[in-house]
N, CA, C and O atoms as CSV, one atom per row, in Angstrom:
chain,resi,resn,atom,element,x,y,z
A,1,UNK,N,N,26.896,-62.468,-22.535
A,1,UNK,CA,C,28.213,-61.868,-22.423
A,1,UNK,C,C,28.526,-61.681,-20.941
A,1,UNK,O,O,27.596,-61.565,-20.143
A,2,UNK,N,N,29.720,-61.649,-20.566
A,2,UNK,CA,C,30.242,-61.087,-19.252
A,2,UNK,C,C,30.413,-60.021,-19.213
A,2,UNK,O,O,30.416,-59.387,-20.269
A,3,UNK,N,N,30.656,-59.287,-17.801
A,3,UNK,CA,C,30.760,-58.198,-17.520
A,3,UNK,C,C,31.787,-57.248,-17.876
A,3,UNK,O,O,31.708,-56.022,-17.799
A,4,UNK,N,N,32.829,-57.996,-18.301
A,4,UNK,CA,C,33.883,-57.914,-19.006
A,4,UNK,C,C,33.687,-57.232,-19.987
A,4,UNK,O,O,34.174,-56.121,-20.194
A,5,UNK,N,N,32.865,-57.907,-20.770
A,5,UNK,CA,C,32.153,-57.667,-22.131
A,5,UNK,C,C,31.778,-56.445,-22.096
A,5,UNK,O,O,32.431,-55.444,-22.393
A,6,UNK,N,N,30.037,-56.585,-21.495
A,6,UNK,CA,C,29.511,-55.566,-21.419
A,6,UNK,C,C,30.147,-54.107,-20.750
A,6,UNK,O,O,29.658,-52.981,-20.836
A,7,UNK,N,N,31.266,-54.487,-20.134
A,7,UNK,CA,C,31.817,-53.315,-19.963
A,7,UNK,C,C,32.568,-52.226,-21.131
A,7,UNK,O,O,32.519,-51.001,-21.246
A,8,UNK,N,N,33.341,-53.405,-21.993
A,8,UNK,CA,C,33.842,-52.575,-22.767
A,8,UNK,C,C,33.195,-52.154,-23.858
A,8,UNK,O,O,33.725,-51.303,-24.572
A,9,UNK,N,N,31.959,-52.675,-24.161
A,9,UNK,CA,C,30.614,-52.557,-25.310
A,9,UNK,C,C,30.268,-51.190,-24.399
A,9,UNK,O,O,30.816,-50.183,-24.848
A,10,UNK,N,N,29.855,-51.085,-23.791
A,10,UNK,CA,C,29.719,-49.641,-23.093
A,10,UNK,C,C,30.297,-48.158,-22.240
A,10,UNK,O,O,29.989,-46.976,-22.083
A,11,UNK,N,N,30.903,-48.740,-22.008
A,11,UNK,CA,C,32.337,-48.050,-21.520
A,11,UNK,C,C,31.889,-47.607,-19.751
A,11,UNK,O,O,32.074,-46.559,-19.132
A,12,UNK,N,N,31.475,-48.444,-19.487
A,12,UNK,CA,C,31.073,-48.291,-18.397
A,12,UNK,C,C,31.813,-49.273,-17.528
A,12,UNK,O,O,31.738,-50.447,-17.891
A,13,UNK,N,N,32.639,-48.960,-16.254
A,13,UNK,CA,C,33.444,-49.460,-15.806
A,13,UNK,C,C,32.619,-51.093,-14.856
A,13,UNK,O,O,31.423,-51.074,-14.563
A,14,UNK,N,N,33.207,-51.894,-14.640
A,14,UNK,CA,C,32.684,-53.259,-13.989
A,14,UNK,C,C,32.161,-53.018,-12.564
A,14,UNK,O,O,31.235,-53.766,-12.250
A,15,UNK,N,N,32.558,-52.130,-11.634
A,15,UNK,CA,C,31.822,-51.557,-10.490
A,15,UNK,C,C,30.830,-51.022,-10.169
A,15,UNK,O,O,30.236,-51.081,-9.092
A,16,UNK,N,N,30.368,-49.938,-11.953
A,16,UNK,CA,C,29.787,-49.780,-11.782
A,16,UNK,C,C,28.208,-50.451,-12.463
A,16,UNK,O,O,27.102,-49.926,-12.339
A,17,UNK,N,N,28.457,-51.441,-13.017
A,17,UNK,CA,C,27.962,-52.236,-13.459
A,17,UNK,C,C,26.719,-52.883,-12.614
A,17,UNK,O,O,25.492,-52.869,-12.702
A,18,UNK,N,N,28.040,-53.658,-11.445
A,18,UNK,CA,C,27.839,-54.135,-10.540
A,18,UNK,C,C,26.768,-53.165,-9.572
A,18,UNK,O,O,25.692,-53.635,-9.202
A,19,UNK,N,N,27.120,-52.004,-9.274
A,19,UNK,CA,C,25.746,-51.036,-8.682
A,19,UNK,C,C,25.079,-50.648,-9.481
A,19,UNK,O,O,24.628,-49.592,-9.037
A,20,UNK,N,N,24.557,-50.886,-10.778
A,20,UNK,CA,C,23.350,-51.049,-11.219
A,20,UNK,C,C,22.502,-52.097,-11.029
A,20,UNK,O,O,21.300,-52.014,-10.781
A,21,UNK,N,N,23.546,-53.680,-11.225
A,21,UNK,CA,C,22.745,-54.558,-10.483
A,21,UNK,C,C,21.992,-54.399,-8.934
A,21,UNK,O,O,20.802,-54.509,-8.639
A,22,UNK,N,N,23.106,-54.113,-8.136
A,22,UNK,CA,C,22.885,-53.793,-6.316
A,22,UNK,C,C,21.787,-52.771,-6.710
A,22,UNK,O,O,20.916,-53.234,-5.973
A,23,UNK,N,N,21.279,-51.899,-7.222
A,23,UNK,CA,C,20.477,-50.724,-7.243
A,23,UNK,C,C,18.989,-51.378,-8.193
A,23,UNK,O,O,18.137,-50.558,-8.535
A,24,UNK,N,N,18.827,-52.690,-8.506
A,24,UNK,CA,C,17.899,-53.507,-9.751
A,24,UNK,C,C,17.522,-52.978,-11.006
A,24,UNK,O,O,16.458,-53.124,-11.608
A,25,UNK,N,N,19.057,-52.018,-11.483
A,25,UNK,CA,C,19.054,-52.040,-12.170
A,25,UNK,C,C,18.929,-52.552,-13.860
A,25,UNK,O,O,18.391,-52.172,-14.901
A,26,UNK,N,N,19.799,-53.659,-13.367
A,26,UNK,CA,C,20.389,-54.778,-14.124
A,26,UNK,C,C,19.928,-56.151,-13.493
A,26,UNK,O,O,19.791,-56.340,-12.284
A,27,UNK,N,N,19.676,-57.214,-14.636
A,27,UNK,CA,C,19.610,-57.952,-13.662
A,27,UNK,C,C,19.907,-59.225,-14.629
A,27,UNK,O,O,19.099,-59.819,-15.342
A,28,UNK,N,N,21.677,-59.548,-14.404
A,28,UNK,CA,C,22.182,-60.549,-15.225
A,28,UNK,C,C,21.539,-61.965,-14.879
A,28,UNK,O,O,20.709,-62.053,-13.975
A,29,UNK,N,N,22.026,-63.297,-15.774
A,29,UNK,CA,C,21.625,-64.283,-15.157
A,29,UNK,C,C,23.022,-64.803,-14.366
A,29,UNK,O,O,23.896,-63.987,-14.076
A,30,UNK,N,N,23.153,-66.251,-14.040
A,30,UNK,CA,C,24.128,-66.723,-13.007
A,30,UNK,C,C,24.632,-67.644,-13.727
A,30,UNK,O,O,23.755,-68.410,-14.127
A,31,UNK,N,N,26.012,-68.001,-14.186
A,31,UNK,CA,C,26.181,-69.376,-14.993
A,31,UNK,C,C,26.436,-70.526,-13.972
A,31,UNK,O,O,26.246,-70.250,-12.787
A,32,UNK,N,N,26.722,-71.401,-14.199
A,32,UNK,CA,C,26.908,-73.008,-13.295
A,32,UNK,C,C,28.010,-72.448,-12.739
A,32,UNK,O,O,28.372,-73.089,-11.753
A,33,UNK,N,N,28.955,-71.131,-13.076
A,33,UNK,CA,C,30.117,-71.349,-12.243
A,33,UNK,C,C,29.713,-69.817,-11.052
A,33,UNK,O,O,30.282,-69.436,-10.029
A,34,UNK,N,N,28.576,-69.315,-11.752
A,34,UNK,CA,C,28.426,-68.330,-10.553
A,34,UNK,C,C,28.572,-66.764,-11.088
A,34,UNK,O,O,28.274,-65.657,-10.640
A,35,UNK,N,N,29.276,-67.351,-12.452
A,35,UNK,CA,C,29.271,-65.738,-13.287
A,35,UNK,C,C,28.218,-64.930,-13.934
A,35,UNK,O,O,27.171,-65.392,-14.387
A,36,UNK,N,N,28.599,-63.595,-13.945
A,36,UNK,CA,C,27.177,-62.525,-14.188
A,36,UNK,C,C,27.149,-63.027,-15.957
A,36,UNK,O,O,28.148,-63.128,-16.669
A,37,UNK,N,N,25.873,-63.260,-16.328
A,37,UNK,CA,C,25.785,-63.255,-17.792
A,37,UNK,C,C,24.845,-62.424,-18.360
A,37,UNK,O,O,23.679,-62.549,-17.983
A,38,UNK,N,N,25.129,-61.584,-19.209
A,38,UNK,CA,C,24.090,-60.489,-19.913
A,38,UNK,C,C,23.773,-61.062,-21.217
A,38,UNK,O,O,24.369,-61.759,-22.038
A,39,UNK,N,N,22.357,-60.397,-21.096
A,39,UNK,CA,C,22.317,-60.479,-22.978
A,39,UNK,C,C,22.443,-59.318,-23.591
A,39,UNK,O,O,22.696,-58.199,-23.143
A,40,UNK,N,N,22.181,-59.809,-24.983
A,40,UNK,CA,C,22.209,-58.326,-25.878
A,40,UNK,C,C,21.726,-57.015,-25.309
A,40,UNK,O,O,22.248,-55.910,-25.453
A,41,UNK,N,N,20.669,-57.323,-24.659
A,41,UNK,CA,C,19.483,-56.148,-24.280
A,41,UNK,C,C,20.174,-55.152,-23.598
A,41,UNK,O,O,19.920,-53.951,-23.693
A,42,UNK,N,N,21.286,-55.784,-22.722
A,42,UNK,CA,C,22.029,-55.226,-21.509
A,42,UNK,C,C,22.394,-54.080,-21.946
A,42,UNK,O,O,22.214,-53.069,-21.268
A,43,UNK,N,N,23.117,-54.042,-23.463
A,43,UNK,CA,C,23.814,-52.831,-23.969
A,43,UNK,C,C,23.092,-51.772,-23.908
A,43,UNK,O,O,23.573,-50.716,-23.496
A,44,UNK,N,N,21.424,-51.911,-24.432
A,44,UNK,CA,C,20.654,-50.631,-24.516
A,44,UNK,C,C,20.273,-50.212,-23.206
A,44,UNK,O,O,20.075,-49.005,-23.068
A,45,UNK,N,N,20.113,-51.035,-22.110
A,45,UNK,CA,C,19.678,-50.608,-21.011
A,45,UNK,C,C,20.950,-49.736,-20.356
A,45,UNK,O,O,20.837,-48.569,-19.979
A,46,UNK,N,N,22.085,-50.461,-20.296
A,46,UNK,CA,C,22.737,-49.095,-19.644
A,46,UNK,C,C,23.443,-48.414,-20.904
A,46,UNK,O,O,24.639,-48.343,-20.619
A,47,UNK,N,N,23.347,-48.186,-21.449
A,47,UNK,CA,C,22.670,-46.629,-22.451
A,47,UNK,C,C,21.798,-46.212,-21.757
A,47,UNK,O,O,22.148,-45.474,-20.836
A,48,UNK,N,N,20.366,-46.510,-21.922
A,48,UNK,CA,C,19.301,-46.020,-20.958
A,48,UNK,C,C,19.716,-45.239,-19.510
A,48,UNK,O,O,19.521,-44.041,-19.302
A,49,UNK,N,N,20.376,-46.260,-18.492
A,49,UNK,CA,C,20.563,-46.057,-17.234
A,49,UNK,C,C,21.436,-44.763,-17.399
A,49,UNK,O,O,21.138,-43.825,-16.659
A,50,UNK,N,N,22.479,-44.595,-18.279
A,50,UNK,CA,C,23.653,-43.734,-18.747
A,50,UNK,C,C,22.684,-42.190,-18.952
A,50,UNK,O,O,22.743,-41.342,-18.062
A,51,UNK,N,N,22.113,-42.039,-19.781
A,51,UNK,CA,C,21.231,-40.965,-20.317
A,51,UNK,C,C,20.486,-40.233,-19.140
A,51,UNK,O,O,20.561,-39.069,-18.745
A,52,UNK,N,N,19.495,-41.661,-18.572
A,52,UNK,CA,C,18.600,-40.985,-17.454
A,52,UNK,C,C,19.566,-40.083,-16.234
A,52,UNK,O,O,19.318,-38.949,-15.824
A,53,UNK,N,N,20.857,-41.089,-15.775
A,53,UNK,CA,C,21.955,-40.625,-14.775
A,53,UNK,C,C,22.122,-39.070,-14.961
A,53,UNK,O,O,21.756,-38.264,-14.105
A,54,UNK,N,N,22.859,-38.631,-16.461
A,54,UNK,CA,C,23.040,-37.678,-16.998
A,54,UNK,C,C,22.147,-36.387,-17.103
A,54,UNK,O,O,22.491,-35.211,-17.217
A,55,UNK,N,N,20.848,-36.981,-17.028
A,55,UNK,CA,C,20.153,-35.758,-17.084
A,55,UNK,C,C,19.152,-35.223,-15.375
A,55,UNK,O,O,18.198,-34.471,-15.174
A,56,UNK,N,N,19.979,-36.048,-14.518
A,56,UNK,CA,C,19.592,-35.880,-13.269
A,56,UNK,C,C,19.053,-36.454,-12.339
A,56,UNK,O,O,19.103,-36.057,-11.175
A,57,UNK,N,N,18.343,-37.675,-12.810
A,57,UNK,CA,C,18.037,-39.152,-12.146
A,57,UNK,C,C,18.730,-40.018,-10.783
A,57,UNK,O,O,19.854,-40.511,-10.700
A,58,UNK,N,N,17.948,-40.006,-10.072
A,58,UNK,CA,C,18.363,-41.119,-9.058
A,58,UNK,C,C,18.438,-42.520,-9.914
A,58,UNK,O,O,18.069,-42.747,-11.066
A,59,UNK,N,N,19.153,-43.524,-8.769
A,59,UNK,CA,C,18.690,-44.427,-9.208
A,59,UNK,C,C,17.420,-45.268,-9.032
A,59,UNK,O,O,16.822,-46.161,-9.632
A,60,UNK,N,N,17.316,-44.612,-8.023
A,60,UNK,CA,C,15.621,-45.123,-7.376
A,60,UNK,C,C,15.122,-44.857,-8.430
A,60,UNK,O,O,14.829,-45.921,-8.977
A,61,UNK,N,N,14.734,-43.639,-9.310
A,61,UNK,CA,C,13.732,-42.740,-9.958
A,61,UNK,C,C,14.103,-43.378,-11.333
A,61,UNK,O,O,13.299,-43.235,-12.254
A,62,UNK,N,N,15.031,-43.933,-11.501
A,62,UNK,CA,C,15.412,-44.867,-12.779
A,62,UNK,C,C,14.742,-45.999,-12.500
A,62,UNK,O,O,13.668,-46.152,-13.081
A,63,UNK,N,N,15.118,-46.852,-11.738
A,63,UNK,CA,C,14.240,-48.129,-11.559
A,63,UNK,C,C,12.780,-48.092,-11.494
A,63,UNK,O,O,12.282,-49.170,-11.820
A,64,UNK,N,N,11.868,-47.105,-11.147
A,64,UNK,CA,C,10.722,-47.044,-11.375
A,64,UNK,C,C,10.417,-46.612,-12.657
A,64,UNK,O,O,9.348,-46.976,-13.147
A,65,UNK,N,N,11.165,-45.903,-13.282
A,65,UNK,CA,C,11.124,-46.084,-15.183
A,65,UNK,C,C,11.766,-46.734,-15.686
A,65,UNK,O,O,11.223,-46.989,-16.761
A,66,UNK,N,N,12.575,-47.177,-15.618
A,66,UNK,CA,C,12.985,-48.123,-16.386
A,66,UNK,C,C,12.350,-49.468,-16.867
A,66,UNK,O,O,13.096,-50.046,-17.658
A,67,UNK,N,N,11.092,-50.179,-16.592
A,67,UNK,CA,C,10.023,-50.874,-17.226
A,67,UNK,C,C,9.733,-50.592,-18.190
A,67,UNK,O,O,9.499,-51.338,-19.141
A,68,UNK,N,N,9.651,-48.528,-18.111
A,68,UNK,CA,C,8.874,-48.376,-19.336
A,68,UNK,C,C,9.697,-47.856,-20.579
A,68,UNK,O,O,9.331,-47.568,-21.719
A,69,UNK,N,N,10.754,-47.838,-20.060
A,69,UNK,CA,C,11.863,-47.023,-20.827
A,69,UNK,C,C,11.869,-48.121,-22.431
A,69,UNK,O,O,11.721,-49.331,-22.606
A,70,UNK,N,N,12.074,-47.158,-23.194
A,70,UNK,CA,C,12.223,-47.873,-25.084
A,70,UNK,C,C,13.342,-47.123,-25.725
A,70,UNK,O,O,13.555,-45.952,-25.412
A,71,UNK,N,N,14.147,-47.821,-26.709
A,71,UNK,CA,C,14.894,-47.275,-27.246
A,71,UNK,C,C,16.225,-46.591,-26.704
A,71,UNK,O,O,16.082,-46.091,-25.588
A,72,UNK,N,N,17.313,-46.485,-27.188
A,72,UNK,CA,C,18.366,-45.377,-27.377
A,72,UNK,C,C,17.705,-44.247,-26.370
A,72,UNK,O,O,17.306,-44.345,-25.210
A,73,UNK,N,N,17.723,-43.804,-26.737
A,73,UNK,CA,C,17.360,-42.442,-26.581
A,73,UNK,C,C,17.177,-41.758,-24.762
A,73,UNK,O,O,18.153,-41.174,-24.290
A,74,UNK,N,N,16.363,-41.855,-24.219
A,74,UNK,CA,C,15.232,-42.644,-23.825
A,74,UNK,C,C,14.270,-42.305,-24.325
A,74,UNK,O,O,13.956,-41.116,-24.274
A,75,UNK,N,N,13.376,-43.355,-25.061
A,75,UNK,CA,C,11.801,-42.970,-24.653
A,75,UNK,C,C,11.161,-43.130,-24.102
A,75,UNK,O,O,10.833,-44.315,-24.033
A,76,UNK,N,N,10.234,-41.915,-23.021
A,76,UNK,CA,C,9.259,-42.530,-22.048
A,76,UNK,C,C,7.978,-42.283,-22.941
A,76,UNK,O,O,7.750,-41.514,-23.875
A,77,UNK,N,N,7.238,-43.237,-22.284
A,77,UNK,CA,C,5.364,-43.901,-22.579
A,77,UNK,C,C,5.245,-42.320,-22.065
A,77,UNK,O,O,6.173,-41.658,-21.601
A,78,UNK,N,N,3.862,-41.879,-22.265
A,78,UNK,CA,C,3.052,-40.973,-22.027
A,78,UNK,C,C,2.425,-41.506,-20.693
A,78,UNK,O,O,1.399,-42.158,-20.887
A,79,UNK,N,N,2.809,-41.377,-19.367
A,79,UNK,CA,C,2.343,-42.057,-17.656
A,79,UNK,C,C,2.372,-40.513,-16.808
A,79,UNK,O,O,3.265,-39.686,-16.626
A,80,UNK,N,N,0.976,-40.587,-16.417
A,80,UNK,CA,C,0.880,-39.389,-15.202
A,80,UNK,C,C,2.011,-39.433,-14.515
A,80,UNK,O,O,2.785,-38.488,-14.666
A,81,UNK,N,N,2.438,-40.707,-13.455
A,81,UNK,CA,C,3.641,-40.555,-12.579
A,81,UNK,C,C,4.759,-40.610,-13.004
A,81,UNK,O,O,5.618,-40.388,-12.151
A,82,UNK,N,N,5.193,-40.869,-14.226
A,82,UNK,CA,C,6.712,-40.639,-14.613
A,82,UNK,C,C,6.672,-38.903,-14.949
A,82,UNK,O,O,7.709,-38.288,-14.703
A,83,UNK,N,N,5.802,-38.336,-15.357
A,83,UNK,CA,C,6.089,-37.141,-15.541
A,83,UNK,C,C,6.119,-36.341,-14.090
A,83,UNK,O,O,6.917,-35.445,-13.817
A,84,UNK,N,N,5.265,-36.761,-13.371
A,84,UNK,CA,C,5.495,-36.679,-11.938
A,84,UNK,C,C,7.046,-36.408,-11.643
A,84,UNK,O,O,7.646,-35.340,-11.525
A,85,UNK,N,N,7.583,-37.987,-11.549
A,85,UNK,CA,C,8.633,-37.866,-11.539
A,85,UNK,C,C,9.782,-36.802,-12.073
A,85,UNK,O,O,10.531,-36.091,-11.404
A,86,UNK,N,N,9.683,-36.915,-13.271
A,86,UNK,CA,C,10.472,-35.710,-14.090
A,86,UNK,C,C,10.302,-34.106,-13.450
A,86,UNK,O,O,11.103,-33.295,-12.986
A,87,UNK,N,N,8.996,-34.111,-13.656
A,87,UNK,CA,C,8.435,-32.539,-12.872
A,87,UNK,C,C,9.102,-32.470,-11.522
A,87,UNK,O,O,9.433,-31.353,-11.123
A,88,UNK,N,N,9.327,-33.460,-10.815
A,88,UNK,CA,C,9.718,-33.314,-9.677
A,88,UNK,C,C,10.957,-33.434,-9.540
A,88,UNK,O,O,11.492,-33.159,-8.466
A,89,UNK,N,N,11.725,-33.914,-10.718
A,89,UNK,CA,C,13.494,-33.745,-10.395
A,89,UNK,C,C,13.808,-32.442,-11.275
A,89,UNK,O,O,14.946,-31.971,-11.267
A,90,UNK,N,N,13.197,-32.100,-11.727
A,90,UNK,CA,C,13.292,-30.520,-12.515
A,90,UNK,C,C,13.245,-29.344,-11.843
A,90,UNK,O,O,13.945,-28.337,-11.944
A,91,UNK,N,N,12.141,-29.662,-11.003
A,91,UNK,CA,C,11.970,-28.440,-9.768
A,91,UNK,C,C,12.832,-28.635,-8.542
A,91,UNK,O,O,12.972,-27.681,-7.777
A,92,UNK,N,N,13.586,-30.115,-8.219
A,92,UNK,CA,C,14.355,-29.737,-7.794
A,92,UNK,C,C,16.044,-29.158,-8.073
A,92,UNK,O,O,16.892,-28.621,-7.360
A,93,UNK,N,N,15.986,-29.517,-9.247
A,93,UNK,CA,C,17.513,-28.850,-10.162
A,93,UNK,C,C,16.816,-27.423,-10.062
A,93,UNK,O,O,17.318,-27.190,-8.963
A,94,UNK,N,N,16.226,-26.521,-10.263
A,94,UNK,CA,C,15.571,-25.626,-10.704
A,94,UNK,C,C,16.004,-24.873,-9.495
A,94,UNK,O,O,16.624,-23.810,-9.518
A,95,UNK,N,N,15.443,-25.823,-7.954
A,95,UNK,CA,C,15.997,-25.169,-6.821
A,95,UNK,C,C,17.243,-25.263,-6.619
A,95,UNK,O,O,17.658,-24.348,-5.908
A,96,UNK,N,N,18.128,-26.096,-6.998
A,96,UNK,CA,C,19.916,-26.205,-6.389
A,96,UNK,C,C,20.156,-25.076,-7.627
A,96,UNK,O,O,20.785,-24.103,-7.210
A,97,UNK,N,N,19.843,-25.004,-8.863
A,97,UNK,CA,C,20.316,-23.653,-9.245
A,97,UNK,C,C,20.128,-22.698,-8.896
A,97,UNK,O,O,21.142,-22.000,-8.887
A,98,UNK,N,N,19.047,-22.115,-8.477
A,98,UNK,CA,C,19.104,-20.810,-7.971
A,98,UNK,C,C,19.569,-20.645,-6.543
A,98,UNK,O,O,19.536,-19.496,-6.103
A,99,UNK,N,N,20.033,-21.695,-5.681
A,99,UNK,CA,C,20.882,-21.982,-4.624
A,99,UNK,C,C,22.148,-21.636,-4.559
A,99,UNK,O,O,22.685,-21.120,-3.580
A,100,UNK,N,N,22.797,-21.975,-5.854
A,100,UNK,CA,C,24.245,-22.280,-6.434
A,100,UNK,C,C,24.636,-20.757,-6.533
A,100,UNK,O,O,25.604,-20.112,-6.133
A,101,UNK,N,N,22.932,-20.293,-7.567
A,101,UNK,CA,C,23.570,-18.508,-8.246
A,101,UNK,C,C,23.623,-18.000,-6.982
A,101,UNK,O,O,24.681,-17.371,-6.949
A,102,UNK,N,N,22.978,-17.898,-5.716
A,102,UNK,CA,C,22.707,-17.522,-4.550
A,102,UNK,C,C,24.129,-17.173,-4.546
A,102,UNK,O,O,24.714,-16.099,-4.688
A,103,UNK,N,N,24.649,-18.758,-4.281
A,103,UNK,CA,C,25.917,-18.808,-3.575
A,103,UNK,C,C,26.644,-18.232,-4.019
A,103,UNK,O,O,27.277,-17.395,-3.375
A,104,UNK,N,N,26.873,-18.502,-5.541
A,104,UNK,CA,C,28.150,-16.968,-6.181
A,104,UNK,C,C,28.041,-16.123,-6.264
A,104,UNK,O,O,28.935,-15.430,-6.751
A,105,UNK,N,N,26.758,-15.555,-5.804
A,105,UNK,CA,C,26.870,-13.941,-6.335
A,105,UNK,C,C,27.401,-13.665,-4.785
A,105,UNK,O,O,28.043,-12.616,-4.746
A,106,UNK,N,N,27.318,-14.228,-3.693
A,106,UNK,CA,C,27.538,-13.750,-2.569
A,106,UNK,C,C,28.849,-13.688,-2.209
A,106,UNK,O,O,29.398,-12.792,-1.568
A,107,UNK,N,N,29.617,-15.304,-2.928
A,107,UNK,CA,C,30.704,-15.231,-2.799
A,107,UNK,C,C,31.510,-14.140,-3.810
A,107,UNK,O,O,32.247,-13.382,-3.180
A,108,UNK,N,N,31.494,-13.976,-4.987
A,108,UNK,CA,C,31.451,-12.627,-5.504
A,108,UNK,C,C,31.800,-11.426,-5.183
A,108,UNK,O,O,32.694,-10.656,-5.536
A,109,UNK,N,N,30.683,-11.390,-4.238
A,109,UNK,CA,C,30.472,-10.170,-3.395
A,109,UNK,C,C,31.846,-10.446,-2.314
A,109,UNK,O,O,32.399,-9.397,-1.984
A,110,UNK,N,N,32.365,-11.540,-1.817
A,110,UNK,CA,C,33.121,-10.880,-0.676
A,110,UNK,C,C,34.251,-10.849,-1.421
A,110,UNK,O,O,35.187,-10.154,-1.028
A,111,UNK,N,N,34.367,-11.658,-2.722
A,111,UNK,CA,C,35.923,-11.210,-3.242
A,111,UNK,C,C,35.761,-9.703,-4.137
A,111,UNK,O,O,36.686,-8.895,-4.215
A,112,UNK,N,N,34.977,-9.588,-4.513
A,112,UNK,CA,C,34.552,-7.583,-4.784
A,112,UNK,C,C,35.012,-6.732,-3.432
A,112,UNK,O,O,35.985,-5.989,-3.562
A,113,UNK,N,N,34.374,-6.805,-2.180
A,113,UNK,CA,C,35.232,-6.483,-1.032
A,113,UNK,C,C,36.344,-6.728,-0.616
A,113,UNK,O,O,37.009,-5.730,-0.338
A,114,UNK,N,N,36.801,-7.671,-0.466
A,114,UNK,CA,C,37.882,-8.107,-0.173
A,114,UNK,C,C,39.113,-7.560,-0.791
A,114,UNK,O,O,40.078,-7.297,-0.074
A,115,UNK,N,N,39.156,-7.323,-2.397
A,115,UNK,CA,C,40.097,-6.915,-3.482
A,115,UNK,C,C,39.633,-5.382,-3.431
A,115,UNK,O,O,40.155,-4.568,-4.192
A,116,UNK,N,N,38.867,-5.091,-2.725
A,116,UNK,CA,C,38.846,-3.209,-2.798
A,116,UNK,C,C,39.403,-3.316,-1.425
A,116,UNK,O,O,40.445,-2.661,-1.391
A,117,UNK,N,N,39.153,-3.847,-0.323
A,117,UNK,CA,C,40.449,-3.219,0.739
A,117,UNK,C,C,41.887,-3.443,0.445
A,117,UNK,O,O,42.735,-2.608,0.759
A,118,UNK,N,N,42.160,-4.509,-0.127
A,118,UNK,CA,C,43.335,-4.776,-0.401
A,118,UNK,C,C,43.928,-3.787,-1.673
A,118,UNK,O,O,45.116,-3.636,-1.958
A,119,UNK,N,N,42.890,-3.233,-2.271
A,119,UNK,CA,C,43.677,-2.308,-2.814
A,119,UNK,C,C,43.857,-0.968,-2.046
A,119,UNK,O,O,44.844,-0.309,-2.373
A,120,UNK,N,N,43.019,-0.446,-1.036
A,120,UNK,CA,C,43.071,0.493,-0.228
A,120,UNK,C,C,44.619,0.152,0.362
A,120,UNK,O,O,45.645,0.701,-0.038
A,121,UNK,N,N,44.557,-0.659,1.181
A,121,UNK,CA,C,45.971,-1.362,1.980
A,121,UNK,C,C,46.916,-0.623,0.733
A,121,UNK,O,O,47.282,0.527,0.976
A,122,UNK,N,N,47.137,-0.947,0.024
A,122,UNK,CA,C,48.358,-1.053,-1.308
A,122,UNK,C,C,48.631,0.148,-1.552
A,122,UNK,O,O,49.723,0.597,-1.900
A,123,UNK,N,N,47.530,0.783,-1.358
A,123,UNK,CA,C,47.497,3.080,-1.811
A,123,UNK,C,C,47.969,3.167,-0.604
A,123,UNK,O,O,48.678,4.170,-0.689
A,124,UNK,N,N,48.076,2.669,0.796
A,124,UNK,CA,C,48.470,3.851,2.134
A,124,UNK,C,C,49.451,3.619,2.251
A,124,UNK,O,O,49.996,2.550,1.975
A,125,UNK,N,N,50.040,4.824,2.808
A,125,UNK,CA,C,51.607,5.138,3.008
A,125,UNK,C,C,51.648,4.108,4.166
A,125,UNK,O,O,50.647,3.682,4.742
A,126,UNK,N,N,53.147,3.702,4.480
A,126,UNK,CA,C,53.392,2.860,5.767
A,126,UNK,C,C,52.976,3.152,7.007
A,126,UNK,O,O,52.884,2.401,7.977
A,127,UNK,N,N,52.627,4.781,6.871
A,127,UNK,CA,C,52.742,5.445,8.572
A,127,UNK,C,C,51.252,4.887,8.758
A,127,UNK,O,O,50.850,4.189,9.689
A,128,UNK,N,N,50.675,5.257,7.883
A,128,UNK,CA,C,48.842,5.057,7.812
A,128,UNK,C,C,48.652,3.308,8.382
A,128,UNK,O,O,48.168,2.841,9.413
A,129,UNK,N,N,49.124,2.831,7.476
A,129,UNK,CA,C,48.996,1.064,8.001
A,129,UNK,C,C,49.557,0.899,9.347
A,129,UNK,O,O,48.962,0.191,10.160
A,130,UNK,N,N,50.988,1.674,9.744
A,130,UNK,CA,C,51.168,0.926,11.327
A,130,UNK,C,C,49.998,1.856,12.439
A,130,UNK,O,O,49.759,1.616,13.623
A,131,UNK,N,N,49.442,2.920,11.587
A,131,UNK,CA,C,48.290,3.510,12.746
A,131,UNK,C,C,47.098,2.533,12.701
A,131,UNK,O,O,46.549,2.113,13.720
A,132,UNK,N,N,46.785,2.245,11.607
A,132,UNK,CA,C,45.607,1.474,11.952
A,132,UNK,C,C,46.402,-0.235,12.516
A,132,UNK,O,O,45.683,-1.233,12.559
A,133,UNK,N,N,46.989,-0.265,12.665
A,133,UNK,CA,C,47.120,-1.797,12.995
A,133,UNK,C,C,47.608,-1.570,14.751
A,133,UNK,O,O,47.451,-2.490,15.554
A,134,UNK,N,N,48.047,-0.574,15.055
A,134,UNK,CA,C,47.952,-0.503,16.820
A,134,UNK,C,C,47.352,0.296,17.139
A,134,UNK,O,O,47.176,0.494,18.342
């Protein structure tokens, strides 16, 4: 099939197709005129590529599983270094979340301040505001 194809069998747009190939992801054949040709298989793999993306995957960290990758789903083989892998993109989601909560509770915090002076501002008489402002 063409990319054409396989695009709309997956719903995955033709660009990005194309950077799964650029990334070895994919790896169509070439017809006599130069066009990408997939086979069947193509469909489950980016499913595959789709799933792994989704749950936090490079593409680097895909291409080194993806050999072993089976099925829908994904299934990975039971391999010391793919769990490696996993363990190691887990702990780092693990760290950008508690980065993230960092970040809102702080930001939080200045709109909690921010909306209590501004309600102070809103309670003072006019005379009070032009004293504090010269």
């Amino acid at each position: 099939m063409l990319i054409g194809e396989l695009s709309r069998r997956t719903g995955v747009r033709t660009h990005q197709l194309r950077y799964y190939e650029a990334q070895g992801l994919l790896e169509p054949r070439r017809s006599a005129g130069g066009y990408r040709e997939y086979g069947e298989d193509a469909v489950l793999t980016v499913g595959q590529i789709r799933r792994l993306l989704a749950a936090g995957l490079s593409t680097e960290e895909i291409a080194f599983m993806l050999p072993c990758v089976a099925g829908p789903d994904p299934d990975l083989p039971w391999c010391p270094e793919l769990l490696d892998v996993l363990h190691t993109r887990l702990r780092g989601l693990d760290e950008h979340m508690d980065a993230l909560t960092r970040s809102r509770l702080a930001l939080s915090e200045f709109i909690e301040a921010t909306e209590r002076r501004s309600q102070e501002v809103a309670e003072m008489r006019p005379a009070d505001i032009a004293g504090r402002m010269g």
